[in-house]
N, C-alpha and C positions, 0 to 999 in steps of 0.2 A: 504494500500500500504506500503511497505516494505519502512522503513529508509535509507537514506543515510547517510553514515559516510563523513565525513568532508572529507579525504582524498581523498573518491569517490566525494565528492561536486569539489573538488578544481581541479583531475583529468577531472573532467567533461568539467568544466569553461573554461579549458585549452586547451582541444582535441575540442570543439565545438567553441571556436574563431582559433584555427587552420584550423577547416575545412570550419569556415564560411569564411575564407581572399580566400579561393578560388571560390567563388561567393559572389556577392553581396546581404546583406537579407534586408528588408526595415523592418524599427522603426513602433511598433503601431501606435502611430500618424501620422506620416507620410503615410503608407498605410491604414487605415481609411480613413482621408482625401481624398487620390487620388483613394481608391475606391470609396468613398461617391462621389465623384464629376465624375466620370464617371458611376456609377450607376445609379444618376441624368437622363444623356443623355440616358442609357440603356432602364432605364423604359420608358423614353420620346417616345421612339421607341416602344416598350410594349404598351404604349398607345393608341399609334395611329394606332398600328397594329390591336390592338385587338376591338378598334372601325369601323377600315373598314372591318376587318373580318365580324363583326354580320352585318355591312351593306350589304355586296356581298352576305355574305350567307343565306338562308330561317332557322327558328328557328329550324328545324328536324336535318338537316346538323350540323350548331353549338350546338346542341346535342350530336352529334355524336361525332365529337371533341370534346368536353368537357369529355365526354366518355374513347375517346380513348387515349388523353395526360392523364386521371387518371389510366390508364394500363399502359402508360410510364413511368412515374412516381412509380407507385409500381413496376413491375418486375424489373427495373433497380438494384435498391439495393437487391433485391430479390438474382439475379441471380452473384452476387458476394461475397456471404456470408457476406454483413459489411465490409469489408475488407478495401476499398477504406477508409472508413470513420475512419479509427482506424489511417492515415496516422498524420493526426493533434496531435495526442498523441503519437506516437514511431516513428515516423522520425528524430525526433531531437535524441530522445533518442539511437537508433541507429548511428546513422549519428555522435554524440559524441564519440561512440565510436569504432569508425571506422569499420563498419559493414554495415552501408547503399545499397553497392552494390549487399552484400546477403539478405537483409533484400528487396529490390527492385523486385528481380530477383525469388527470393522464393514465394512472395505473389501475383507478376502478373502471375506467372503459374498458384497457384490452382485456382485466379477468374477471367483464361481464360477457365481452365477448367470446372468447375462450369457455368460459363454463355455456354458453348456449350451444354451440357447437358440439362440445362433448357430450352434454345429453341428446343433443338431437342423435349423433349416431347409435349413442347406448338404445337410445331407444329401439332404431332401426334394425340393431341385437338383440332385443330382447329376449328371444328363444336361448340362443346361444348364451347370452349371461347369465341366465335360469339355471341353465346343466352346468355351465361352471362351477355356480356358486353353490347348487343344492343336489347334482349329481343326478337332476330332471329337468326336465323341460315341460312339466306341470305348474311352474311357479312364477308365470308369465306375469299377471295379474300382479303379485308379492312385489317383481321385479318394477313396476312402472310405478305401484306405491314407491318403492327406494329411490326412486329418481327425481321424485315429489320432496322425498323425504330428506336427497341432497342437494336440494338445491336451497332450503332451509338448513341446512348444514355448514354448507360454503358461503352463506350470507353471514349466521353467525360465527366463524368461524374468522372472516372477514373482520368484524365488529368489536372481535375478541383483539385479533393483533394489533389494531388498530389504537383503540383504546393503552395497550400497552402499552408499546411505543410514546405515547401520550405522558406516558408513568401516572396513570388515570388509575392507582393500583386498587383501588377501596370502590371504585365503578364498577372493575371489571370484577372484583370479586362478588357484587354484587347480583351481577350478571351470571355469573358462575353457579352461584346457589339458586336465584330462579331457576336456572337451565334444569337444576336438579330436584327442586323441588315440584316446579309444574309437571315434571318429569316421569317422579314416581308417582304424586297424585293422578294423575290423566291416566299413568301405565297399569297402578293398579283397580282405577275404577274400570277403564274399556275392557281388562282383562275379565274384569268379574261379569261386564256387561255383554259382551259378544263371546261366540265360540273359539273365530279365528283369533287366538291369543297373540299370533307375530303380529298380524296385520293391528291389531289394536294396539302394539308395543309402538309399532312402525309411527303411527299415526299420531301417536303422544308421544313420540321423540321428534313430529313435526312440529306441532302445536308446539312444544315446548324450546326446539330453536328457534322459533320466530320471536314468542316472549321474552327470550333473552338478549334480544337485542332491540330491545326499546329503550332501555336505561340508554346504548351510544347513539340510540338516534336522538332520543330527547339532549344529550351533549352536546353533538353536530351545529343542531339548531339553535342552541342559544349561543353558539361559539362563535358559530360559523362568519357570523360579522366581523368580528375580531381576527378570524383566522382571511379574510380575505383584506383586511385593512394590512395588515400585516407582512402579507404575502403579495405585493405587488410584479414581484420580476418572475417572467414566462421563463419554463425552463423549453429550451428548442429538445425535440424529441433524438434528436443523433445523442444530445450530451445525455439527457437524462439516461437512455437504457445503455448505452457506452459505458456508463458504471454501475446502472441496478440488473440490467439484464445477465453480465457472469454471475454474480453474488446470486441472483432471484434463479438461474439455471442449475447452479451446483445444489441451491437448497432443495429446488423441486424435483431434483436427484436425488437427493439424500430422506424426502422425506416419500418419494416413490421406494425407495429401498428399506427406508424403515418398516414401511405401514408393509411390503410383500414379506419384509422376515417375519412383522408380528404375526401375518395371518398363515404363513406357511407351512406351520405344523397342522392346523386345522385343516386348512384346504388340502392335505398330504393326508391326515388321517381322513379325512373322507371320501377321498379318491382311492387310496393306496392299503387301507385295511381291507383284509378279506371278510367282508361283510355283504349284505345290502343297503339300500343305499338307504332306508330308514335306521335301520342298525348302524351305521356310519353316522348319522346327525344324531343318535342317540348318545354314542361316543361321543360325539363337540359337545354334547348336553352337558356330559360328565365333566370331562374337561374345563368347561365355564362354569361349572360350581367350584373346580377345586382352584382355579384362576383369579377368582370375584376381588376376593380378597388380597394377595398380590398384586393386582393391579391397581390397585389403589394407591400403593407406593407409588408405581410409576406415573398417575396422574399427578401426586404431590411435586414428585423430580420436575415435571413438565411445567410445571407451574412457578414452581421456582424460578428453572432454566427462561424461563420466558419474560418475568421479572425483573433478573440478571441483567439481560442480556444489554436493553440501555444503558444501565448504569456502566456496566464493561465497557462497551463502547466509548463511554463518553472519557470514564479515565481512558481509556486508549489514544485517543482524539487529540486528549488533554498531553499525549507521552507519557504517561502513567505504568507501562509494560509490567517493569515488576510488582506493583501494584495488581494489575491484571490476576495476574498468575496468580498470586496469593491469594487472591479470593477465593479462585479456582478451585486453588491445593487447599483451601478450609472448605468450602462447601463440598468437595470429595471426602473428605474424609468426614464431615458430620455425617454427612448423607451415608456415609459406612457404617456406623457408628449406631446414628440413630435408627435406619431402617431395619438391621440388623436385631436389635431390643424390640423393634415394634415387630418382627418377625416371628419372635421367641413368642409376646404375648398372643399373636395369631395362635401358634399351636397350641398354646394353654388352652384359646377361646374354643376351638374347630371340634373339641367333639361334643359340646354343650350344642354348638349350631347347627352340625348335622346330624346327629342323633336324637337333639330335640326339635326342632324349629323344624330340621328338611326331615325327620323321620325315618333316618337310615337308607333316602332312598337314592343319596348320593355317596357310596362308598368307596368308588373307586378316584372320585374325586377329593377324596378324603385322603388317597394314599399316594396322593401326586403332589397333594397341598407342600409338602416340605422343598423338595425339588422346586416347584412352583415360583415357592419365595426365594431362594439363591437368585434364581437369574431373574427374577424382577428386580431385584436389588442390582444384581449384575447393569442390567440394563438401566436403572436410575441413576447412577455412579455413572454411565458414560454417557448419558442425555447432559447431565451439568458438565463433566470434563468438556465435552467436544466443545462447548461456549468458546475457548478459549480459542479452539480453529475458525471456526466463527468471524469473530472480533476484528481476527488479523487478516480477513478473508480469505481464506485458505478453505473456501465449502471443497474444496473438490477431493482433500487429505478426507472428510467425515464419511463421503460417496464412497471412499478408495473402500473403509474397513467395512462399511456395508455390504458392499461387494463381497468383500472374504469372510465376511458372516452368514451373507444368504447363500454365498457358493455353501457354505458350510454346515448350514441348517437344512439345505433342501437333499444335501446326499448325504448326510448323517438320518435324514427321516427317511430317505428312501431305501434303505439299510434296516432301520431301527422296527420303525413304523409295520411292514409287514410279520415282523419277529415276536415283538412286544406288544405291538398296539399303544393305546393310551401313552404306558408308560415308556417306552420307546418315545413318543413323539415328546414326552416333557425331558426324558435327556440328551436328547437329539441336540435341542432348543435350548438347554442349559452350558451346554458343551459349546454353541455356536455365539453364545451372547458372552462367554469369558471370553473365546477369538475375538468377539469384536473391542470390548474394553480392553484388553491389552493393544489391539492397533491403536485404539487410541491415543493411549498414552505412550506409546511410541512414537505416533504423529505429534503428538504436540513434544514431546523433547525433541524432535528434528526443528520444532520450529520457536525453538529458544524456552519454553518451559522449563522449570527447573523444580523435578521430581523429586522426594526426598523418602528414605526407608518407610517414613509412616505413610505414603498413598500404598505404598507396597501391601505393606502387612494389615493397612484394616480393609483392603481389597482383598485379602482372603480372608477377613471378620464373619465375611458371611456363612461360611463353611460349615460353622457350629453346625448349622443346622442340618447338616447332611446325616448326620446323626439318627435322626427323628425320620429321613429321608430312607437310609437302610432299614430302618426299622418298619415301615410303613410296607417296601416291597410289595409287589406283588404281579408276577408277568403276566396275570391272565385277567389284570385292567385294561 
């Protein structure tokens, strides 16, 4: 990345506390905090939601969901090119220098135009993405609900990075908990209220991205004068994407690599088990119970990481580098530390949950839970490391370890997955998410990070719990 001269440092400093007296942006610590303490009650609602989910629903059904939120999930960023995600890195940078309103205005065009395009042809798929994603081509109907379902996805989704970037930290978490709350009320009433349990799931994960982004549209609008008083100088479209366009390319790499490793044990166990193909989403069934909880981690990482990510940049900006790093190498290692404890108490909690609340009727999700949480941990630890490649723009180092993660998780399941099943596909996926955090962190010491014995040793903190993990065994999950 191109130096800043002192002049450019000190015009910056200047035009960016100008622009910030005209809204208010919240302190790291300060939004940390008050996101950590409402992400608290967020997940709490996550919780509960997603254990009366598997209860209402027959194991095919939360198959099926589990299925289809990992379609939402990938095409979202798909059908935006990156774009949204680049907002944490050049908003301010814009926004400093009074450009913000072309710099807004320019990049919600081309990934509105972009997302109509990609659903129009998914559409003209629709069979074909059916048998993809559910191993028939019975689930036509399911599949144009999902299409409905993302494009309410990729709007909030929009809303969300946005807002960030803003460091709007106490809106977006705002935002956040609606998402979850209208989420599980809407999910567990349609469920109770209709037969088809996905299609009522589908349908209250629409409703409930749209409500979550009225808190940043009611922001926009009262801002938005301010932000166009502000913003007078056109950015010419050569300069603009001449810098956001690599940066927004290597993310919409990396977050197309992400989202195909997260789903690739599923879509491998339901293709690739010697089952049929109900008995195969009965298996994802199992699977997303013994997940539920693990992946809560990984939403908190994500949240954080997201957070971060301005304030990284802006000490960056500032020349701040060792700074940088150090946050890095402290939130790696909390995040070791603490995920790890909040790990332990999962397995304390997990046989009061499933023995009482799901009624035994998730066991073998029960015996995967331990493994489960390793590589969610695994995988929360290098969602905040990679910040760091990030920052310095180097997307294309975090694409490289994705790459040798999914080569890595897709023929360890093709291997695993016919042998083991179930269990096969969580260590398949355990195995390939330690490959990817260690690239990690070998990419960032090639690129001047400086790693110390403790990211080492509380990178393998998580371990304890493999313990719990041999014990649980069982090849014929």
């Amino acid at each position: 990345m191109a130096n800043v001269s002192a002049a450019q440092t000190s015009n910056l400093t200047s035009n960016s506390t100008t622009a910030s007296a005209k809204f208010k942006v919240d302190s790291l610590a300060f939004g940390l905090l008050f996101a950590l303490g409402l992400t608290v009650v967020q997940r709490l609602v996550g919780f509960v939601r997603t254990i009366v989910f598997c209860r209402l629903l027959p194991d095919a059904q939360l198959g099926q969901w589990s299925l289809a939120f990992s379609f939402l999930m990938l095409v979202a960023p798909i059908a935006v090119l990156g774009i949204p995600g680049s907002f944490g890195r050049y908003v301010e940078f814009h926004r400093s220098r009074g450009e913000l309103k072309s710099f807004l205005l320019k990049v919600t065009g081309i990934a509105l135009l972009s997302s109509i395009l990609l659903m129009t042809i998914m559409m003209l798929c629709r069979q074909e993405i059916s048998w993809l994603l559910f191993r028939t081509d019975q689930h036509v109907d399911l599949v144009m609900l999902m299409l409905l379902v993302a494009s309410a996805v990729i709007t909030s989704n929009f809303c969300f990075e946005l807002m960030e970037s803003m460091r709007q930290v106490r809106l977006v978490s705002w935002m956040r908990l609606i998402l979850s709350v209208c989420f599980a009320s809407l999910g567990i009433g349609l469920i109770l209220a209709f037969d088809d349990g996905v299609k009522a799931v589908c349908f209250a994960y629409f409703i409930a991205s749209i409500a979550a982004c009225l808190p940043a549209i009611w922001f926009l609008r009262r801002h938005w004068p301010e932000i166009s008083a502000n913003s007078p100088t056109v950015i010419p479209h050569r300069v603009l994407w001449a810098k956001l366009a690599p940066f927004a390319a290597w993310l919409w790499v990396i977050n197309l690599l992400s989202n195909l490793f997260e789903a690739s044990d599923r879509y491998m166990l339901l293709h690739f088990s010697q089952t049929t193909a109900n008995e195969a989403q009965a298996m994802v069934g199992q699977y997303h119970s013994g997940r539920f909880m693990p992946m809560l981690l990984i939403g908190i990482a994500t949240l954080i990481g997201g957070i971060l990510m301005p304030y990284l940049s802006t000490d960056w900006e500032s020349g701040k580098r060792r700074l940088v790093g150090r946050n890095v190498r402290l939130a790696v290692k909390m995040t070791a530390i603490g995920f790890t404890l909040a790990g332990v108490a999962v397995l304390l909690l997990s046989p009061f949950i499933f023995d009482g609340f799901l009624q035994g009727r998730y066991n073998s999700g029960l015996s995967i839970l331990p493994l489960a949480l390793v590589y969610c941990i695994w995988m929360s630890i290098a969602i905040l490391a990679q910040d760091f490649l990030w920052v310095a723009e180097k997307g294309r180092l975090p694409s490289l370890a994705m790459i040798i993660g999914l080569a890595a998780n897709i023929g360890l399941n093709a291997v695993m997955v016919p042998r083991l099943g179930l269990y096969g596909a969580v260590a398949a996926t355990a195995a390939a998410n330690a490959v990817v955090l260690i690239a990690i962190y070998l990419l960032n010491m090639r690129e001047g990070w400086e790693i110390d014995k403790g990211v080492w040793l509380l990178s393998l903190f998580p371990l304890v719990l493999c313990g719990a993990a041999a014990n649980s065994f069982d090849p014929r999950a």
